[in-house]
N, CA, C and O atoms as CSV, one atom per row, in Angstrom:
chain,resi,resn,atom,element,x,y,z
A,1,UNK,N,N,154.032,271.229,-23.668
A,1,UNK,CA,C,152.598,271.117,-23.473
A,1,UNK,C,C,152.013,272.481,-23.140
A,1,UNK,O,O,152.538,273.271,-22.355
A,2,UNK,N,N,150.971,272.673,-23.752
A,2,UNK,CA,C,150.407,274.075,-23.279
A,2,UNK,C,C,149.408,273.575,-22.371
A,2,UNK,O,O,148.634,272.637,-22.563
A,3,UNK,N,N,149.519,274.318,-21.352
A,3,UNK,CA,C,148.759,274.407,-19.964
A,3,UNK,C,C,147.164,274.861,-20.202
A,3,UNK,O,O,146.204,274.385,-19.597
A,4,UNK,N,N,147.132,275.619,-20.953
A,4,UNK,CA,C,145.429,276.050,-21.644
A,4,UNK,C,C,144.862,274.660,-22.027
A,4,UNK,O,O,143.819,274.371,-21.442
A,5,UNK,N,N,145.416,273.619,-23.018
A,5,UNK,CA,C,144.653,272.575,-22.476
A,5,UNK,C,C,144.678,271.696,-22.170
A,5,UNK,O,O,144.432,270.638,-22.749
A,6,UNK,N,N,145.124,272.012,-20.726
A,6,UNK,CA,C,145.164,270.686,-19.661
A,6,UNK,C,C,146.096,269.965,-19.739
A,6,UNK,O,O,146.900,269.846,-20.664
A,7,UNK,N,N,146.018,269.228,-18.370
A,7,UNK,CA,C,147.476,268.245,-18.850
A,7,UNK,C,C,147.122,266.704,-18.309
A,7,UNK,O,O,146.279,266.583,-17.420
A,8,UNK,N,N,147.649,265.772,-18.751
A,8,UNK,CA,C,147.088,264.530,-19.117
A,8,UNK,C,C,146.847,263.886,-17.847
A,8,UNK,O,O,147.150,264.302,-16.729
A,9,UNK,N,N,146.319,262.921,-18.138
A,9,UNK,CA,C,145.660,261.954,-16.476
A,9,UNK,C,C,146.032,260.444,-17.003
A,9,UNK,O,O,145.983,260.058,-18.171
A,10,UNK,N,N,146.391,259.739,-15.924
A,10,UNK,CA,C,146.464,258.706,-16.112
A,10,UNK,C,C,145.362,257.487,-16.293
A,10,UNK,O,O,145.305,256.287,-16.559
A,11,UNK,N,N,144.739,258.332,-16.050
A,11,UNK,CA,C,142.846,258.033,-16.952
A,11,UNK,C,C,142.913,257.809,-18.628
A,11,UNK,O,O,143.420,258.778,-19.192
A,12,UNK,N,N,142.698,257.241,-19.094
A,12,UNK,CA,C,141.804,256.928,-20.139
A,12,UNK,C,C,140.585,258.042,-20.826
A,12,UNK,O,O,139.430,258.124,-20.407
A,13,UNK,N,N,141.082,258.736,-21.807
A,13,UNK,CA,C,140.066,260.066,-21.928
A,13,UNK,C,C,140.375,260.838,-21.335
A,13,UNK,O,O,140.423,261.748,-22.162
A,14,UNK,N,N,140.836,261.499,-19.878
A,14,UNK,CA,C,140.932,262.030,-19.397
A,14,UNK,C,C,141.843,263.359,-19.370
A,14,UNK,O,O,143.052,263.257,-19.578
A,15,UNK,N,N,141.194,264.707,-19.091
A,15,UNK,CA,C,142.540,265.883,-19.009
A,15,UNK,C,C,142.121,266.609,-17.896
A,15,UNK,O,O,140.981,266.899,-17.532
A,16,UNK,N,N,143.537,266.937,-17.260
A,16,UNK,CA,C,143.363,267.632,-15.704
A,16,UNK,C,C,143.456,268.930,-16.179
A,16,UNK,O,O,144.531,269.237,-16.692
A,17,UNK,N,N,142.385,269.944,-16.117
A,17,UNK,CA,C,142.239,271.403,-16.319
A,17,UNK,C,C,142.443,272.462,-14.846
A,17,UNK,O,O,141.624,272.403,-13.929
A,18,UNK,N,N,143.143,273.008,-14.824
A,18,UNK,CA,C,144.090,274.389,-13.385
A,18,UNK,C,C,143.264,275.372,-14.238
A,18,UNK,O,O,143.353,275.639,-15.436
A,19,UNK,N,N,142.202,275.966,-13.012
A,19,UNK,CA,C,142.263,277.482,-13.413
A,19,UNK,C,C,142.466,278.105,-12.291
A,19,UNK,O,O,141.936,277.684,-11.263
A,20,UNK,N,N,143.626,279.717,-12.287
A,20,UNK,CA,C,143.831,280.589,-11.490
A,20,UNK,C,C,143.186,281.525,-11.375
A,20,UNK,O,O,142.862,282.027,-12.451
A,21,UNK,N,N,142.639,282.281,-10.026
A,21,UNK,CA,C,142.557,283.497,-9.506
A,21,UNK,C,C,143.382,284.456,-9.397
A,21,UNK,O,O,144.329,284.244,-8.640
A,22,UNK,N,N,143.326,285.595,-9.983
A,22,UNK,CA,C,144.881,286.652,-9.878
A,22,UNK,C,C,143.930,287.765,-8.701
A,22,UNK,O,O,143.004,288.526,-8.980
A,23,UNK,N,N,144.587,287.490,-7.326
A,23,UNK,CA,C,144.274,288.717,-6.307
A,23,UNK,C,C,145.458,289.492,-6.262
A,23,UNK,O,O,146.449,289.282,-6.962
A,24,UNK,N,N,145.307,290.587,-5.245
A,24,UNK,CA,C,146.590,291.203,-4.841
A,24,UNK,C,C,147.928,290.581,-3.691
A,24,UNK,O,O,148.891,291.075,-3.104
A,25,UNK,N,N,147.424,289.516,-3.793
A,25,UNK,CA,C,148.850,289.133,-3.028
A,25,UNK,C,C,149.506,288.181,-3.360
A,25,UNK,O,O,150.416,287.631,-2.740
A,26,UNK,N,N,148.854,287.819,-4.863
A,26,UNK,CA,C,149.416,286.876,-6.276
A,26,UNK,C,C,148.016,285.705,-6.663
A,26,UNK,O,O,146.881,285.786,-6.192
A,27,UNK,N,N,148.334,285.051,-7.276
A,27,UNK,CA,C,147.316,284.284,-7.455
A,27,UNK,C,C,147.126,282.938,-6.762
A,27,UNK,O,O,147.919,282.392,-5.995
A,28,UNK,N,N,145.581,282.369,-7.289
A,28,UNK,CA,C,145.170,281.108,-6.093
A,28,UNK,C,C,145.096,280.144,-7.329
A,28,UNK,O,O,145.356,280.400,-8.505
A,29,UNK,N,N,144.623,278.833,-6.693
A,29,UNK,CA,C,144.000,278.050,-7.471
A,29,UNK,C,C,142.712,278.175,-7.512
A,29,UNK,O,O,142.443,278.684,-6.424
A,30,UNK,N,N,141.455,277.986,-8.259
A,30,UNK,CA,C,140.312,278.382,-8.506
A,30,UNK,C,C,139.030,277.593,-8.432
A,30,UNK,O,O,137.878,277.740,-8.023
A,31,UNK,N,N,140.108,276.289,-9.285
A,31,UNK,CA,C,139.283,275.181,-9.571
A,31,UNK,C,C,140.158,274.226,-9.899
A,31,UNK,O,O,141.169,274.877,-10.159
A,32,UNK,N,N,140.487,272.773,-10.098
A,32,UNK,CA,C,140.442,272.202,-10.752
A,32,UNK,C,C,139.485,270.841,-11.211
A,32,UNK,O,O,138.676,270.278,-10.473
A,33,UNK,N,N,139.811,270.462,-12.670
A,33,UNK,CA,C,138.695,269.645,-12.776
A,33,UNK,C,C,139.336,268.532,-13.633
A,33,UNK,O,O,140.123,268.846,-14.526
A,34,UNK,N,N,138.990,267.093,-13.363
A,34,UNK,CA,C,139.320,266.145,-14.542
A,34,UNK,C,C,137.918,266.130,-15.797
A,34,UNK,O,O,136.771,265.886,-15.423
A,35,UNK,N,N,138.154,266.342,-16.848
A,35,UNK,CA,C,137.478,266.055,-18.052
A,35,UNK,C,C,137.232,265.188,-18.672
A,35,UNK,O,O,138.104,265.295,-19.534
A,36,UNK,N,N,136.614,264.246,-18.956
A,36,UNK,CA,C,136.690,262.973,-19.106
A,36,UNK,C,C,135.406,263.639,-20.782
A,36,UNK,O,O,134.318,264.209,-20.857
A,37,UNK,N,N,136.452,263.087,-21.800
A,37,UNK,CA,C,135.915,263.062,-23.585
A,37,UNK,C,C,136.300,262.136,-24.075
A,37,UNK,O,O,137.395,261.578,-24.004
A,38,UNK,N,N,134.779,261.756,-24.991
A,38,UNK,CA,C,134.606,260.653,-26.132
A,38,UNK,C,C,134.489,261.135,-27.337
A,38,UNK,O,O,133.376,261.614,-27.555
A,39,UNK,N,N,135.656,261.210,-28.691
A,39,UNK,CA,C,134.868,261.487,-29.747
A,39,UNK,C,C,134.599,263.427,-29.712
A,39,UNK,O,O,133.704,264.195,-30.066
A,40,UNK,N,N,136.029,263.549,-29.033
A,40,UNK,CA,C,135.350,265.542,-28.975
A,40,UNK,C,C,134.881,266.105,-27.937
A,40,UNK,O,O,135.199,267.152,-27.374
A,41,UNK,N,N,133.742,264.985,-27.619
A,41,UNK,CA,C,132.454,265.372,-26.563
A,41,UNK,C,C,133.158,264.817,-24.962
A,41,UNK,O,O,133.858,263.907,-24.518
A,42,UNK,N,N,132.214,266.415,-24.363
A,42,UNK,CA,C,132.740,266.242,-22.843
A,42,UNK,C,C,131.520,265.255,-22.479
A,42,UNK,O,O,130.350,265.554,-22.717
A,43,UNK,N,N,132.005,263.775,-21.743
A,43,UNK,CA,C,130.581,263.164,-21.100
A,43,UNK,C,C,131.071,263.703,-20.022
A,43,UNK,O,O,130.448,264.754,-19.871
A,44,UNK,N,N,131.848,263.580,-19.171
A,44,UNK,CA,C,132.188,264.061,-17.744
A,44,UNK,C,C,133.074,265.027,-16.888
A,44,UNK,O,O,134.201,265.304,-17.298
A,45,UNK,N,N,132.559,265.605,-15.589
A,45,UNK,CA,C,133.978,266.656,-15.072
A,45,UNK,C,C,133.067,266.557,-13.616
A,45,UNK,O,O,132.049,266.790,-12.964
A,46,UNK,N,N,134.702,265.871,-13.786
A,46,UNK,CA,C,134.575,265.935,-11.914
A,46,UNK,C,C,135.408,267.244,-10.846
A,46,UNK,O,O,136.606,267.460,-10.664
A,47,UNK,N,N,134.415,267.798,-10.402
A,47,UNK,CA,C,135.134,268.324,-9.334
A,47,UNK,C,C,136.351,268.124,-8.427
A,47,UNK,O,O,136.101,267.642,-7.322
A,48,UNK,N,N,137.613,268.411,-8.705
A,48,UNK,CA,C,138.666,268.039,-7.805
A,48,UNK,C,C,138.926,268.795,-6.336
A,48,UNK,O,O,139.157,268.392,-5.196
A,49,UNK,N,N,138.779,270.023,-6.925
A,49,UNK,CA,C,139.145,270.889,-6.105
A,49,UNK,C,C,138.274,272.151,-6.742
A,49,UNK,O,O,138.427,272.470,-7.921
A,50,UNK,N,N,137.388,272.810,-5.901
A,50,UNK,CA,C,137.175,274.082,-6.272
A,50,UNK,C,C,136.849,275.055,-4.746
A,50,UNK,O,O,136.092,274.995,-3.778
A,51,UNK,N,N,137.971,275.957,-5.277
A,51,UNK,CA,C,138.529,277.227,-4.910
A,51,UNK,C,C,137.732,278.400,-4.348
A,51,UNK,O,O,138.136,279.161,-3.469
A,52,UNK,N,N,136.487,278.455,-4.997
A,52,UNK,CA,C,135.347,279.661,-4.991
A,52,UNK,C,C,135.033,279.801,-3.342
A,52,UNK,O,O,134.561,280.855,-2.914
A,53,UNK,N,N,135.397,278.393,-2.221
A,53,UNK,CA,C,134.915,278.778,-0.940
A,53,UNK,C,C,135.752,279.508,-0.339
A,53,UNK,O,O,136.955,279.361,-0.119
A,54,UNK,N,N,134.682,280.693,0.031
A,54,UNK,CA,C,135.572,281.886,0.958
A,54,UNK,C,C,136.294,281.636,2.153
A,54,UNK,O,O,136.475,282.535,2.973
A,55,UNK,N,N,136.704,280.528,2.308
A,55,UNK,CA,C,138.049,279.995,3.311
A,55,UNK,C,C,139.372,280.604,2.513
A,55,UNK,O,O,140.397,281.115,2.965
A,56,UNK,N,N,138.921,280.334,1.065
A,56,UNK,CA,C,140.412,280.302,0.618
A,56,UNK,C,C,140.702,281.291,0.605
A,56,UNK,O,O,141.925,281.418,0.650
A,57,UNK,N,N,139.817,282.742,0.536
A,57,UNK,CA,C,140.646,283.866,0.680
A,57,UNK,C,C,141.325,284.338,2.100
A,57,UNK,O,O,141.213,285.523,2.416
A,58,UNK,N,N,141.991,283.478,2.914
A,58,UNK,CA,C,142.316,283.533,4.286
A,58,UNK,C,C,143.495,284.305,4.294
A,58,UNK,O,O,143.702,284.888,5.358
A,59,UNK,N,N,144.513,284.505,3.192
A,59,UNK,CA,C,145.804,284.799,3.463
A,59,UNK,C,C,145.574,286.288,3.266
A,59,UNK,O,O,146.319,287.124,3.777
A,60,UNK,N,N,144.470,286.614,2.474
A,60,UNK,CA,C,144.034,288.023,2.335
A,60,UNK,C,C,143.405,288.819,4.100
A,60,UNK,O,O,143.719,289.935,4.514
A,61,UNK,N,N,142.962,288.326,4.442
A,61,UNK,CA,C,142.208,288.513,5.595
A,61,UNK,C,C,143.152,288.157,6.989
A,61,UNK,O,O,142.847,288.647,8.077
A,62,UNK,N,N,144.221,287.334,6.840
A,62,UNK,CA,C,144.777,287.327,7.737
A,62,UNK,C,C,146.004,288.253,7.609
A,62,UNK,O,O,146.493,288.615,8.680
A,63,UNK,N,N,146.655,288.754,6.328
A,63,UNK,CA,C,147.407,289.803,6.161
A,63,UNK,C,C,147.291,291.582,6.843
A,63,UNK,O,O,148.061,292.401,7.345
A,64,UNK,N,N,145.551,291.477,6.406
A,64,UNK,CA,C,145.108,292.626,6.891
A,64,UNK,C,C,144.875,292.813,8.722
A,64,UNK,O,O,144.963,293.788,9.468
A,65,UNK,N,N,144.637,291.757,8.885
A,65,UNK,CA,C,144.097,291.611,10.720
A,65,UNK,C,C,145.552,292.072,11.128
A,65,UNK,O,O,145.587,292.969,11.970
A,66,UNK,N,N,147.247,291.396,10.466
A,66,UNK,CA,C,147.999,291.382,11.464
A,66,UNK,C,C,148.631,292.920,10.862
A,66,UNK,O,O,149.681,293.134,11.468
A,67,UNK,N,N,148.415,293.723,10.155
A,67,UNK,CA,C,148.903,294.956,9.752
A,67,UNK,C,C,148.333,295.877,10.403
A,67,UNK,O,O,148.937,296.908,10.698
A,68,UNK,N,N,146.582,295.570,10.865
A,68,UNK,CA,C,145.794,296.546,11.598
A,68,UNK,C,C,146.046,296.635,13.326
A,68,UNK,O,O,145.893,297.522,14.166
A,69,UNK,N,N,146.523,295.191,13.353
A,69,UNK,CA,C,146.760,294.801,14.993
A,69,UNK,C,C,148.273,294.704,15.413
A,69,UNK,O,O,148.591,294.994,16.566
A,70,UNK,N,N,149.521,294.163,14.183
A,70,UNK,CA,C,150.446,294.037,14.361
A,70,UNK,C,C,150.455,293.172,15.184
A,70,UNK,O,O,151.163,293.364,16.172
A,71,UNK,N,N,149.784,292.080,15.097
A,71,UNK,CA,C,150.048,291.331,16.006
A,71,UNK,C,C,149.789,289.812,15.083
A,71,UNK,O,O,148.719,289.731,14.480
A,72,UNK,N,N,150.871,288.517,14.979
A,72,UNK,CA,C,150.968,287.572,14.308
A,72,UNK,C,C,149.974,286.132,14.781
A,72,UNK,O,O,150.034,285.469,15.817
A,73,UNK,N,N,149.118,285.983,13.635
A,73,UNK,CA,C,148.043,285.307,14.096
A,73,UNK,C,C,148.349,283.653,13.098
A,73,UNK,O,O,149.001,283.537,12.060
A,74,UNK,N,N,147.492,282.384,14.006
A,74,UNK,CA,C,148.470,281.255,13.441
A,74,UNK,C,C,146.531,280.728,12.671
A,74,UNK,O,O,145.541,280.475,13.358
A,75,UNK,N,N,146.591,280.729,11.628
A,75,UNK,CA,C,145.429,279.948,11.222
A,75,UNK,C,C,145.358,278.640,10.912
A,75,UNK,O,O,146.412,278.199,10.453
A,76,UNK,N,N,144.505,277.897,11.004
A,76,UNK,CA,C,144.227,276.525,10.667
A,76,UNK,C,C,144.343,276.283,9.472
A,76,UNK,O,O,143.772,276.922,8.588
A,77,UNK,N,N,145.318,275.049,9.243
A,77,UNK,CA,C,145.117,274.496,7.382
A,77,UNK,C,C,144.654,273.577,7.397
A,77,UNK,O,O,145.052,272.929,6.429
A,78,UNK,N,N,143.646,272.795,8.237
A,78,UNK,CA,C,142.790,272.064,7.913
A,78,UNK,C,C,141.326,271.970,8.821
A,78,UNK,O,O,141.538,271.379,9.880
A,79,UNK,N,N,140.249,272.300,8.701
A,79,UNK,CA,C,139.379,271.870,9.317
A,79,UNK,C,C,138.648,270.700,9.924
A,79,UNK,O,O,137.842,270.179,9.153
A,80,UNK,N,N,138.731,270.203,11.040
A,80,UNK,CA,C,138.645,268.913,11.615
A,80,UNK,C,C,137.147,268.799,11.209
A,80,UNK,O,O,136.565,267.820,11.677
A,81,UNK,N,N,136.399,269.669,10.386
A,81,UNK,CA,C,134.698,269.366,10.482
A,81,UNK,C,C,134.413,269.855,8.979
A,81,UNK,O,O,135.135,270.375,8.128
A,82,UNK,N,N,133.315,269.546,8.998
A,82,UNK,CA,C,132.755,270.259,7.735
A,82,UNK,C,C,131.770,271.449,7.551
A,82,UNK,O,O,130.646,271.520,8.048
A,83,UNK,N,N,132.501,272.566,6.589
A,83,UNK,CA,C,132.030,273.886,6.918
A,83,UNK,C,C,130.947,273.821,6.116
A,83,UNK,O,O,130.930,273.469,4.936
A,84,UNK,N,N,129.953,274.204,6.854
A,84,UNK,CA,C,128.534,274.410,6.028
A,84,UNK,C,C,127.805,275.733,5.630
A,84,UNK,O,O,127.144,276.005,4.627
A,85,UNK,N,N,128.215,276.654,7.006
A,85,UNK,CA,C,127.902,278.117,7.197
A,85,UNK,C,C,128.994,279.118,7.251
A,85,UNK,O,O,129.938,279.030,8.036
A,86,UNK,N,N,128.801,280.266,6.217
A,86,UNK,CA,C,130.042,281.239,6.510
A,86,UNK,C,C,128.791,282.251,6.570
A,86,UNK,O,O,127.733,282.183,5.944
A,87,UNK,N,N,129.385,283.571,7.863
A,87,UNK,CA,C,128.869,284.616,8.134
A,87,UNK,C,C,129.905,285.224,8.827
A,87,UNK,O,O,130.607,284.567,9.595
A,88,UNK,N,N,130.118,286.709,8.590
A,88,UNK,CA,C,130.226,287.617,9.347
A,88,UNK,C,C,131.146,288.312,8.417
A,88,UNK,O,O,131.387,287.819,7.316
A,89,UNK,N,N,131.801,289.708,8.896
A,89,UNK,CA,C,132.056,290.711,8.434
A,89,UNK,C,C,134.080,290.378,8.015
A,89,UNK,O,O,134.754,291.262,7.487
C-alpha cells in the first residue's frame, strides 16, 4: 500500500490520510484526517488529529530549556483542561 494515499478505514468510503512535519529533532505528526468519497468526490474530512497547536512543539522547547539550564524538566502529556490561550516567549 502506498502511504501517499492513505490507508483504509473501516468506514465505508472512507481513507485515513498521516501528514508529517520534518523538524530538527525528527519528525511529528501534523494532521490526520478521515476522507470520506462518493464517485471520486470528497463529500467529507473530519478532523482527527491536527498537529499545527503549538503544544506540540514541546520536545523542541523542552530540549533547549534543559541544555541552557542542565537541569531535567518532567512535562505534562495530557492537559486536565482545555487550552484556549497560548502566549509568551
Amino acid at each position: 500500500m502506498n502511504p501517499k494515499e492513505g490507508f483504509p478505514s473501516p468506514k465505508k468510503n472512507v481513507r485515513v490520510i498521516v501528514a508529517y512535519f520534518e523538524e530538527e529533532l525528527g519528525e511529528r505528526i501534523g494532521f490526520i484526517w478521515e476522507i470520506t468519497a462518493n464517485n471520486e468526490k470528497i463529500t467529507d474530512i473530519m478532523v482527527v488529529y491536527d498537529g499545527s497547536n503549538p503544544f506540540m512543539n514541546e520536545k523542541k522547547a523542552v530540549k533547549e530549556y534543559e541544555t541552557n539550564y542542565q537541569k531535567h524538566i518532567l512535562v505534562p502529556s495530557k492537559f486536565s483542561f482545555k487550552v484556549t490561550h497560548v502566549h509568551g516567549d
